[in-house]
N, C-alpha and C positions, 0 to 999 in steps of 0.2 A: 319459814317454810321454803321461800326461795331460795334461799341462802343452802340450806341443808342439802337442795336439790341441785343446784349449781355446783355444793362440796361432794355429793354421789357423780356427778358427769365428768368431774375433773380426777377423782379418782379413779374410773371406767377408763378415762383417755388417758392416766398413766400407768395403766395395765394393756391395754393395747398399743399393738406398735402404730407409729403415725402411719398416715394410708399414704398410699404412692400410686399416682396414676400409673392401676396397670394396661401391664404393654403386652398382654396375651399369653397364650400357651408357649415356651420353650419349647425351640426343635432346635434337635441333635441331628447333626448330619450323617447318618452313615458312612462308615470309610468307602473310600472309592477304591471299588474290588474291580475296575476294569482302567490297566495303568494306560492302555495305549489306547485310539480309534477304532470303531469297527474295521473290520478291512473291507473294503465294497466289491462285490462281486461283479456289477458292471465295468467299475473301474480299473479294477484290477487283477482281478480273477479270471475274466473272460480275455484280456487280451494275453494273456501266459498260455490259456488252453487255444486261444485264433492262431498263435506264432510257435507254439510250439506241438500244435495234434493237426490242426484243421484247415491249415493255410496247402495251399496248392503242392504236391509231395508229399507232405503228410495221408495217415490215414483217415481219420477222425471225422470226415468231410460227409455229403450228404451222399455218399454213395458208398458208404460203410454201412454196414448190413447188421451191426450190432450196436453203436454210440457214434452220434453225431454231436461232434462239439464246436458247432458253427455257432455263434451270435445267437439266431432264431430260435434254437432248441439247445443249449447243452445243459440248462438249469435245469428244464424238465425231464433230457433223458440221465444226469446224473442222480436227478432225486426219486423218481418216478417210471419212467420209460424205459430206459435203455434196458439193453438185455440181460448187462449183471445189477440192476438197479435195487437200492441203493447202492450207490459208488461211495458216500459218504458214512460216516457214524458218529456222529456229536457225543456219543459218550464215551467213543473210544477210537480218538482222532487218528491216533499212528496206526491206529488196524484197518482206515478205511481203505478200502480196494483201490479208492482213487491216491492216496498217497502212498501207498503201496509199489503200484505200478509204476510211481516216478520216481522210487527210492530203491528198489530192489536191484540190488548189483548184483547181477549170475546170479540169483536166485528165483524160486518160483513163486508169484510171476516175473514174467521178465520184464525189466524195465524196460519203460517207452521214454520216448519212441526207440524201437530196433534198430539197435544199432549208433544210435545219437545224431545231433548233441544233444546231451540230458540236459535241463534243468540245473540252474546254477542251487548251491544249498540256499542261497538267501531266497529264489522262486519256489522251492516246496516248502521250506520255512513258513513262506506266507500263506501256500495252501492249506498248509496245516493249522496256521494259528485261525486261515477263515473258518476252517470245518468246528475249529475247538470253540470259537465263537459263538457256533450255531448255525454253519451254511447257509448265512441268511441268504435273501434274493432283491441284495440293495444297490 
């Protein structure tokens, strides 16, 4: 009887495969669908709109009567406040007003600042990729 049951356990173990300490569920990495950094709004977003709307001669400053894009406020009056607010559109970056108004050569609107200097292409390049990003407030 031993014998017989010792010959059924050794045939069960060569119908199954030997066991292998498992090592967990398998994960699959998703493709990385974001190739470059967020672009940070503190770091870089805000001093393109300090140097080039809001610094001393420009308009943009805290005694514009429509968007202030000082430090203090220009996240909230581009998202929320200002007078044409939203300035931005995450679904549809190149229509937003605010890349608009720094890309529009003799058209309507007119690019700012009036008159210049504009904005090199590589500086609205990056406001565009922040907006397409998601405008964040990083």
């Amino acid at each position: 009887m031993k014998h017989a049951l010792l010959l059924a356990l050794g045939c069960i173990g060569l119908l199954l495969p030997a066991c292998e300490k498992d090592s967990g569920p398998v994960y699959i990495k998703p493709a990385d669908t974001l190739t470059q950094s967020l672009i940070s709004y503190a770091g870089e977003i805000q001093p393109l709109l300090t140097t080039n709307c809001a610094l001393p001669g420009n308009c943009h400053n805290e005694f514009h009567p429509m968007l202030n894009l000082l430090p203090c406020c220009s996240y909230d009056q581009l998202l929320f406040s200002g007078a044409s607010a939203p300035y931005v559109d995450t679904l549809s970056p190149e229509e937003s007003l605010l890349y608009l108004k720094i890309t529009s050569f003799n058209q309507t609107p007119p690019q700012m600042p009036p008159g210049g200097p504009y904005m090199t292409q590589e500086e609205t390049g990056k406001i565009l990729e922040w907006i397409a990003q998601g405008a964040k407030n990083n």
